[in-house]
C-alpha positions in Angstrom: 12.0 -12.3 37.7 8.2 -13.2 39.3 7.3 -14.7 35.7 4.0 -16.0 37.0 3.2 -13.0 38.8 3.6 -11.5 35.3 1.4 -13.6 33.6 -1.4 -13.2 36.0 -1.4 -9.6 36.2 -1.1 -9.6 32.5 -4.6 -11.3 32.0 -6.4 -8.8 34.1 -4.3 -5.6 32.1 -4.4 -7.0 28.7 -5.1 -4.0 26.5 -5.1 -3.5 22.6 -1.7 -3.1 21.6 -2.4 -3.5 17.6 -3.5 0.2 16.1 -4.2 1.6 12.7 -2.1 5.2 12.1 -1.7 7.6 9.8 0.1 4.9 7.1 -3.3 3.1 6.9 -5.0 6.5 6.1 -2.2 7.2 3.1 -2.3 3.7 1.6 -6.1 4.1 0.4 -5.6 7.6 -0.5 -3.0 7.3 -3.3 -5.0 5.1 -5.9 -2.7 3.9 -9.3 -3.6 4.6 -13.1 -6.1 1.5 -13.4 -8.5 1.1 -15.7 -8.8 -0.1 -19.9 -4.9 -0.9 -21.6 -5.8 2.4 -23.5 -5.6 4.9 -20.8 -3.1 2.9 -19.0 -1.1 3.0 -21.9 -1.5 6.8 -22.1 -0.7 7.3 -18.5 -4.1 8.0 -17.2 -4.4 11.5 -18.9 -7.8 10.5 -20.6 -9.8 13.2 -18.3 -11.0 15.6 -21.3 -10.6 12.8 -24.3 -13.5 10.5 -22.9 -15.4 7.6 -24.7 -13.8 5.2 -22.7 -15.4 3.2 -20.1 -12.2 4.4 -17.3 -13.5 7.3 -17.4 -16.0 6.3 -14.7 -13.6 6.1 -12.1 -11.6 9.3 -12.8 -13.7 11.8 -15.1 -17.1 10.7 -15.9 -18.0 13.7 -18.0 -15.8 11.7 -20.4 -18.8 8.9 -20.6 -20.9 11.4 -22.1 -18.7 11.4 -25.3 -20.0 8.2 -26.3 -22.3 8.1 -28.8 -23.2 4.1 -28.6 -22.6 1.1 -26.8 -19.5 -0.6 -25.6 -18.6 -3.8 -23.2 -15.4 -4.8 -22.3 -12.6 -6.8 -20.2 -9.3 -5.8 -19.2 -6.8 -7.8 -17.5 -2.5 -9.1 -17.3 0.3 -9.9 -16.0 2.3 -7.8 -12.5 5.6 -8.8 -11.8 7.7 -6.7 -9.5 11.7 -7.0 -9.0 11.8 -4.9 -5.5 15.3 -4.0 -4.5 15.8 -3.5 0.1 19.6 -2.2 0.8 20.2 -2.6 4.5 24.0 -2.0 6.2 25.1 -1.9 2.3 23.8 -5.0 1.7 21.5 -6.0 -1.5 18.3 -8.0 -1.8 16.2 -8.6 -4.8 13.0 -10.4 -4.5 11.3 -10.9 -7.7 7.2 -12.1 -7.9 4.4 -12.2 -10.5 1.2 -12.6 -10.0 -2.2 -12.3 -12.8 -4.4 -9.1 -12.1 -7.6 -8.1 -13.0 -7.7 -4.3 -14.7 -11.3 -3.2 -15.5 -14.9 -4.6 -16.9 -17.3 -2.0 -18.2 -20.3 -1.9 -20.5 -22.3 1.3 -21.3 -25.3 2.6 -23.0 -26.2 5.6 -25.1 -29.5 7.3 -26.7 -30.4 10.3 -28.1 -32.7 13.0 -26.1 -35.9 12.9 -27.9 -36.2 16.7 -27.4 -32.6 16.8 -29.4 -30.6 14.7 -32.2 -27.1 16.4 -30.8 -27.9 15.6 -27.1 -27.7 12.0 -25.8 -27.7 10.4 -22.2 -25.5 7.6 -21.1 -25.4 4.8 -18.4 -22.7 3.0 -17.7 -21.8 0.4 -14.9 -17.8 -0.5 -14.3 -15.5 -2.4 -12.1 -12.0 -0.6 -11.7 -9.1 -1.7 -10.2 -7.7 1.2 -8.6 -5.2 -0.2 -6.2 -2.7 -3.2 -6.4 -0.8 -4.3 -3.3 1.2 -7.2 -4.5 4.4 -6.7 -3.4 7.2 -8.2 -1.9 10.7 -6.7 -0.7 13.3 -8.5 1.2 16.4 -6.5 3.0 19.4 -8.2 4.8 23.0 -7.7 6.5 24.9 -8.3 9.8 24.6 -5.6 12.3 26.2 -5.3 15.6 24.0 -2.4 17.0 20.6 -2.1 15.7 19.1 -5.4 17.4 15.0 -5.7 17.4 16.2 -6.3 21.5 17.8 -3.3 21.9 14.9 -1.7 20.4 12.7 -3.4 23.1 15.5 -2.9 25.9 14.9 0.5 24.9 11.1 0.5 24.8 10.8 -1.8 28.2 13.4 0.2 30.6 11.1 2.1 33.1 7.9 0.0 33.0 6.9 -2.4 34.8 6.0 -5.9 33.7 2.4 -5.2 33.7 3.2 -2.4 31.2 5.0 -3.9 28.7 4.3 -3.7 24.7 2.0 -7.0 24.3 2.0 -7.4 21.0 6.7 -6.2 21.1 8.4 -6.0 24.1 6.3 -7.5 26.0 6.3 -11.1 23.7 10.0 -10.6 23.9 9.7 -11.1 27.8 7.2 -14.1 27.1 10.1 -15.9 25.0 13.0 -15.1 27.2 14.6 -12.8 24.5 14.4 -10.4 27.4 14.3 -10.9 30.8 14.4 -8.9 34.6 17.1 -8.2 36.8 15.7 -7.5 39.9 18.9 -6.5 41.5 19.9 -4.2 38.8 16.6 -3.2 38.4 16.8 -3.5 34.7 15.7 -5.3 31.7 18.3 -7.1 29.8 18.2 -9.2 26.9 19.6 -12.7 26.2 20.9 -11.4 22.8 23.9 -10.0 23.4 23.0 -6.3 21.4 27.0 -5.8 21.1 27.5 -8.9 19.2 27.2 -9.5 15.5 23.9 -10.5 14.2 22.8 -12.0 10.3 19.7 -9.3 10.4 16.6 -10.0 8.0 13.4 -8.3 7.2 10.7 -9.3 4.9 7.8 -7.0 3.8 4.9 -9.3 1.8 1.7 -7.3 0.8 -1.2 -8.6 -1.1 -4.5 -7.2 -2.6 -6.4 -4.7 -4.7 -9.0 -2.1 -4.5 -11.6 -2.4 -7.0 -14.2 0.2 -6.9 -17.7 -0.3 -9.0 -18.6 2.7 -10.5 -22.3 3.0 -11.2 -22.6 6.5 -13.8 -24.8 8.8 -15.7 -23.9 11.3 -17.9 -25.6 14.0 -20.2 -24.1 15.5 -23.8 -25.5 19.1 -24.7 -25.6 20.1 -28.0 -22.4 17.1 -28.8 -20.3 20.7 -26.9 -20.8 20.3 -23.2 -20.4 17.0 -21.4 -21.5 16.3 -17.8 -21.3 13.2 -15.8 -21.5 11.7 -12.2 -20.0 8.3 -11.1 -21.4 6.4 -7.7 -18.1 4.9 -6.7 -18.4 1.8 -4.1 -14.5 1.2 -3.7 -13.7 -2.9 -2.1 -11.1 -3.0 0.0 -8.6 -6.5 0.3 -5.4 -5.7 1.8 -3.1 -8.5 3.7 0.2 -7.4 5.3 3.0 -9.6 6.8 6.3 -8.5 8.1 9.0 -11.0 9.2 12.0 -10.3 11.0 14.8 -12.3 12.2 17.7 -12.7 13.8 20.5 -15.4 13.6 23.2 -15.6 15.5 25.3 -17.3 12.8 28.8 -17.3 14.1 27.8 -19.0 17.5 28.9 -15.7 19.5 26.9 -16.2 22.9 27.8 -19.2 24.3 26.6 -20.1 28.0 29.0 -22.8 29.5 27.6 -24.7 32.5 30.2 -25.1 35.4 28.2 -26.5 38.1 24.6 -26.6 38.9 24.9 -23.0 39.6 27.7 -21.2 38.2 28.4 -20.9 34.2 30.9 -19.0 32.0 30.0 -16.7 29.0 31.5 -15.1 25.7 28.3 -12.0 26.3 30.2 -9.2 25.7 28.8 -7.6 29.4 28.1 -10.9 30.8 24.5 -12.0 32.0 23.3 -11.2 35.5 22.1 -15.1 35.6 21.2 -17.8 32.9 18.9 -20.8 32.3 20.3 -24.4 32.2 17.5 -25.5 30.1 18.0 -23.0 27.4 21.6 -21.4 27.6 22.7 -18.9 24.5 21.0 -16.8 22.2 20.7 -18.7 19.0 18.4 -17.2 16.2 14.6 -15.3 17.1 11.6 -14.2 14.8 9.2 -11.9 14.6 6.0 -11.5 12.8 3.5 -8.6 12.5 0.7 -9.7 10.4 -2.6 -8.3 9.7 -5.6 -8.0 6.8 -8.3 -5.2 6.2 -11.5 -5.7 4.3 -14.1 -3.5 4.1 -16.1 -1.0 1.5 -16.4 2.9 0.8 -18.5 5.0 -0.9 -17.7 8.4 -3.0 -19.3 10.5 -5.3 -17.5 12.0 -8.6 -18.6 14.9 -10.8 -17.0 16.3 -13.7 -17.7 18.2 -16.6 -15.7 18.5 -20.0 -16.1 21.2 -23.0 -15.5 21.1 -26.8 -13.7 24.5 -27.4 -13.8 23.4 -31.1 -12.8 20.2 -33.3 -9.2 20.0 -31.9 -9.2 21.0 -28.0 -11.2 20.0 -25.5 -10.9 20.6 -21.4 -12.6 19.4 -18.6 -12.7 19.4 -14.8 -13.9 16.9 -12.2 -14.2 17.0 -8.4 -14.4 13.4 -6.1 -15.3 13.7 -2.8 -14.0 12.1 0.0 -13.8 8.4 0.2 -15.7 7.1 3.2 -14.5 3.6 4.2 -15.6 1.2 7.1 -13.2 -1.4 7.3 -12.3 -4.4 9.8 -8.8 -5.8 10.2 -7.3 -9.0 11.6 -4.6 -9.3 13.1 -1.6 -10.7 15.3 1.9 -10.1 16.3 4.4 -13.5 17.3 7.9 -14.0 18.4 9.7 -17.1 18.3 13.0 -17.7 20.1 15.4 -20.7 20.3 18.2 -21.1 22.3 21.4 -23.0 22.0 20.4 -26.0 24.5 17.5 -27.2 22.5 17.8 -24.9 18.8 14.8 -27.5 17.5 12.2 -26.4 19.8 11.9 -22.5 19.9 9.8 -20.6 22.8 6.8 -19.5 20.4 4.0 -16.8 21.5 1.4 -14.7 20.2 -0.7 -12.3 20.7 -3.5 -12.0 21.3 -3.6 -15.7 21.7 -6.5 -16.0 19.1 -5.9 -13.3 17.1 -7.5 -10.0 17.5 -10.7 -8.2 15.0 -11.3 -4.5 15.0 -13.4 -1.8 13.3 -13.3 1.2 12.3 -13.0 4.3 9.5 -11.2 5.7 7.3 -12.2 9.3 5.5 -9.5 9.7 2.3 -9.4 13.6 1.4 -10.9 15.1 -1.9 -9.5 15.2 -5.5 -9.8 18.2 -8.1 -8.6 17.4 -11.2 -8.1 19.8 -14.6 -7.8 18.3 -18.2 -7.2 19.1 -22.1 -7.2 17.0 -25.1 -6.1 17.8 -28.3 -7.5 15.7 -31.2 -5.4 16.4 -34.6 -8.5 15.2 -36.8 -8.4 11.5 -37.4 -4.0 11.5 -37.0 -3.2 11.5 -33.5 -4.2 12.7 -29.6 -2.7 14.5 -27.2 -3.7 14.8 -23.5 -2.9 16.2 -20.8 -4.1 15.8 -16.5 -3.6 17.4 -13.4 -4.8 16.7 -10.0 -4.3 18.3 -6.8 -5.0 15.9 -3.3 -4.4 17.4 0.1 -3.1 14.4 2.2 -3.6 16.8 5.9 -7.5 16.0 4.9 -7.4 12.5 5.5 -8.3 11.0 8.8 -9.3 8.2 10.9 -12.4 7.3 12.7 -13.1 5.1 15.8 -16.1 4.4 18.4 -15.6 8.1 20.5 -13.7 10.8 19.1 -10.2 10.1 21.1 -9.1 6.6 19.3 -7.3 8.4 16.7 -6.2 11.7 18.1 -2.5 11.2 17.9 -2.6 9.8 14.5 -5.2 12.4 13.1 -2.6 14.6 14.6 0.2 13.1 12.6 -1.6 13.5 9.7 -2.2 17.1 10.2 1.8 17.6 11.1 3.5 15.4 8.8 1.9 15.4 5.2 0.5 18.3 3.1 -1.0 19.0 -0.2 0.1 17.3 -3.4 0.7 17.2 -7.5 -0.3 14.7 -10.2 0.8 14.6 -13.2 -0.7 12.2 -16.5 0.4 13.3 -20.2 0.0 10.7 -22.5 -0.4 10.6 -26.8 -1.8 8.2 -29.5 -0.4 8.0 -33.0 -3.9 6.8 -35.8 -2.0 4.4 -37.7 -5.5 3.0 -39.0 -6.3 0.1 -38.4 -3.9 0.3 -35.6 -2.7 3.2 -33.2 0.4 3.6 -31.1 0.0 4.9 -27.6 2.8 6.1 -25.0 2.2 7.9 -21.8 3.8 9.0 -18.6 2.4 10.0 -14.7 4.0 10.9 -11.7 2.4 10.6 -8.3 3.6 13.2 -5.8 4.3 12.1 -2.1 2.7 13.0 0.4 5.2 15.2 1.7 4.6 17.3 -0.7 7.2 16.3 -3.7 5.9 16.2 -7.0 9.3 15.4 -9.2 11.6 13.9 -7.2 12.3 12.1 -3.4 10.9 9.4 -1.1 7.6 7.8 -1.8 7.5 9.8 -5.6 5.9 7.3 -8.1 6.8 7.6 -11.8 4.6 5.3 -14.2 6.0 5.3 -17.9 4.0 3.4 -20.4 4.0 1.9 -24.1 1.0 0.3 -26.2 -0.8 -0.5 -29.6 -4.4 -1.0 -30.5 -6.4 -2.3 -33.3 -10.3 -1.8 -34.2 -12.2 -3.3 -36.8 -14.8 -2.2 -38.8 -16.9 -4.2 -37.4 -16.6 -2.7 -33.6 -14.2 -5.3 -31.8 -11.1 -3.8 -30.5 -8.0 -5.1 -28.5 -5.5 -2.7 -27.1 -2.4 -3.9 -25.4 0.0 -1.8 -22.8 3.4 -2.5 -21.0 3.8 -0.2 -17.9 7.2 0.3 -15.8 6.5 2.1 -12.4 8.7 2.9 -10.0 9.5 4.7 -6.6 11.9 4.3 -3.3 11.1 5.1 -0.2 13.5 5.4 3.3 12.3 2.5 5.6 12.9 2.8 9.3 13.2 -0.4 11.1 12.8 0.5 14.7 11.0 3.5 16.5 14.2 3.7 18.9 17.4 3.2 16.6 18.8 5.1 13.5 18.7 1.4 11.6 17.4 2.5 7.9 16.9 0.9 4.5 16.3 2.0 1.2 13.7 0.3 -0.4 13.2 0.7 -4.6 10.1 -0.6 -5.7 10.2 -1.6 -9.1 7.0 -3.1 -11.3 6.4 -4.3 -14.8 2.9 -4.6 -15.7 1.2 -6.1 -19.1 -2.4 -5.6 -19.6 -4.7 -6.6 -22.5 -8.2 -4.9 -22.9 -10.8 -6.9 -25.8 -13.8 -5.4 -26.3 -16.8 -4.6 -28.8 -19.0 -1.6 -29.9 -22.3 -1.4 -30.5 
């Protein structure tokens, strides 16, 4: 056993066992349809239509159809109704929480060399990203333990070795522990008996990029535009696992001082009178990032004539420096005393890191079709090539394996935004639908897919103030792996309801 041989040795080994991979890279590069209840409510495809103030953040050639000013606010309501299915088991979780969409105001006037030609500034605030989410998955298992998986991680190391921040806080608790005459880990949790198995996954915060922008009209034909894009970065992550032993099944009967009876289903090599059987364990990964990026976006749309117009826009690579927190801790509690659970973490204090984050390029194509003052019809395309994205660290070798899986794993991949609006003067009905391929490479269909289908209306005045109003369903599943040693999967469908309001005014 030599448990205070381990924890000596452990302070002069300690290592950093928390690491970013290639998810961390993938979550920043697959922004949402944010921006003004209008283009929401069109599905984002507002790339060649322009003279709104979203198009800062996606196509800001679209900026340069403005021909005056405009301010506005846009914010609502999320509320999500994730569904986990775990040993054909079904949880529901259901949250809301308020969200800000998008602020803009922008500015317009004429070239004084030309009536038709006009330059515009505009400075917005886009949400691009929101990580509020919550999905819950439980069911009894007999075989997929979180100690088997660190039986399975531990065998063949030595205690100096061990997983800090898993397997190795599973020794600290005595949810694992050293036979030194087998020479083998084994766990207190008897991995043949029946467990009630739950895992939680809570995630909160946004990305909201300001978005500083010029852009040029030639001739009321040819737009240009460029958008400084200074993306913030809030993201808090906390997954909680547990394990109860609900039907009492690992009992440890005290004989004598030294000799004890058990219902384990391979017996223990020895026990602890002060703690006895397994009785229910927890385990929490939890960390945050903050941080900022910067990127630059060019586009460029053309008036073919009165009905159609197409355009084109590039983004380069988001650059991000970001800093997480973070900590990993396991409590255990045992039958003799279930009230007081063996409790660690680690680090002790928490742990801070640094480092970067390079999201790959966008190129987008668009066409809008205006049908005089009756309707519009748009459509937007975007190609991202997730192998592009990588991670960046003091020297060169911190992210080699997962710069590695990103190069093996994910490949190039399809948006899609179509979206129409009905002139009903005063008022105007609006529907739209994206799709957001994975990162696989799907575009219509399979894991990680994300399908946005929208509704909304809109009214102006004469007098310039506007309010538009959207309701957007969005949804996806993805196949969630517990452990990196067992088969134990879960399907997780993410399902969200969003309802935005944009108010604004023209001037």
């Amino acid at each position: 056993m030599c448990r205070t041989c381990y924890l000596f040795f452990l302070v002069l080994f300690v290592t950093r066992a928390y690491a970013q991979n290639d998810l961390d890279a993938i979550r920043y590069s697959r922004p949402g349809i944010g921006g003004t209840s209008r283009v929401v409510a069109m599905g984002g495809a507002f790339g060649a239509l322009g003279a709104d103030l979203s198009c800062a953040a996606y196509n800001p050639a679209g900026l340069a159809v403005f021909r005056g000013g405009d301010i506005s606010f846009s914010g609502g309501l999320k509320t999500t109704g994730n569904v986990g299915t775990l040993y054909n088991t079904t949880t529901s979780n259901p949250q809301a929480a308020f969200v800000f969409n998008n602020f803009g105001i922008v500015g317009a006037w004429p070239s004084q060399s030309d009536c038709l030609s006009r330059h515009i500034l505009a400075f917005t605030n886009t949400q691009i990203q929101n990580f509020e989410s919550a999905v819950s998955m439980s069911g009894y298992t007999n075989s997929n333990s979180i100690a088997k998986d660190m039986l399975n991680l531990a065998q063949g190391k030595s205690l100096t070795n061990l997983n800090n921040s898993y397997e190795g806080l599973g020794y600290d608790t005595y949810l694992l522990d050293y036979d030194s005459l087998g020479k083998k880990y084994f766990s207190f949790l008897d991995t043949k008996r029946t467990v009630k198995q739950t895992r939680d996954l809570v995630t909160t915060g946004r990305v909201n990029e300001l978005n500083f922008s010029y852009a040029y009209t030639y001739k009321d034909r040819f737009y240009l535009g460029a958008s400084l894009g200074l993306p913030q970065v809030r993201y808090e992550s906390t997954m909680t696992h547990s394990e109860y032993d609900d039907k009492d099944s690992m009992r440890v009967v005290m004989t004598s001082d030294s000799t004890y009876n058990t219902t384990y289903v391979d017996g223990l090599p020895f026990v602890y009178a002060s703690r006895l059987g397994f009785n229910e364990m927890t385990y929490t990964e939890y960390f945050k990032t903050t941080g900022s990026g910067v990127n630059l976006k060019l586009g460029g749309v053309v008036r073919v004539n009165d009905m159609l117009r197409i355009g084109a826009y590039y983004h380069t690579p988001t650059k991000y420096r970001l800093t997480d927190e973070y900590y990993n801790a396991l409590s255990v509690s045992f039958d003799k005393n279930k009230t007081t659970p063996k409790k660690e973490t680690y680090p002790a204090e928490g742990g801070v890191y640094s480092y970067r984050i390079i999201t790959p390029a966008r190129l987008g194509l668009n066409a809008g079709f205006i049908f005089q003052k009756k309707g519009l019809l748009a459509v937007d395309y975007e190609y991202v090539n997730y192998r592009k994205a990588s991670l960046q660290g003091a020297s060169a070798a911190d992210f080699a394996t997962a710069n590695d899986v990103l190069q093996k794993k994910y490949s190039g991949s399809h948006n899609l935004k179509v979206g129409a609006e009905l002139n009903l003067d005063p008022f105007k009905l609006r529907a739209g639908w994206a799709v957001n391929g994975s990162p696989f490479g799907n575009t219509f269909g399979g894991s990680l897919v994300r399908n946005t289908m929208s509704v909304g209306f809109g009214y102006k005045s004469a007098g310039g103030f506007y309010l538009d109003a959207v309701l957007a369903y969005t949804f996806s599943y993805e196949d969630y792996y517990l452990f990196s040693t067992l088969d134990a999967m879960a399907k997780l469908d993410y399902r969200s309801a969003s309802f935005g309001v944009t108010t604004g005014f023209k001037f």
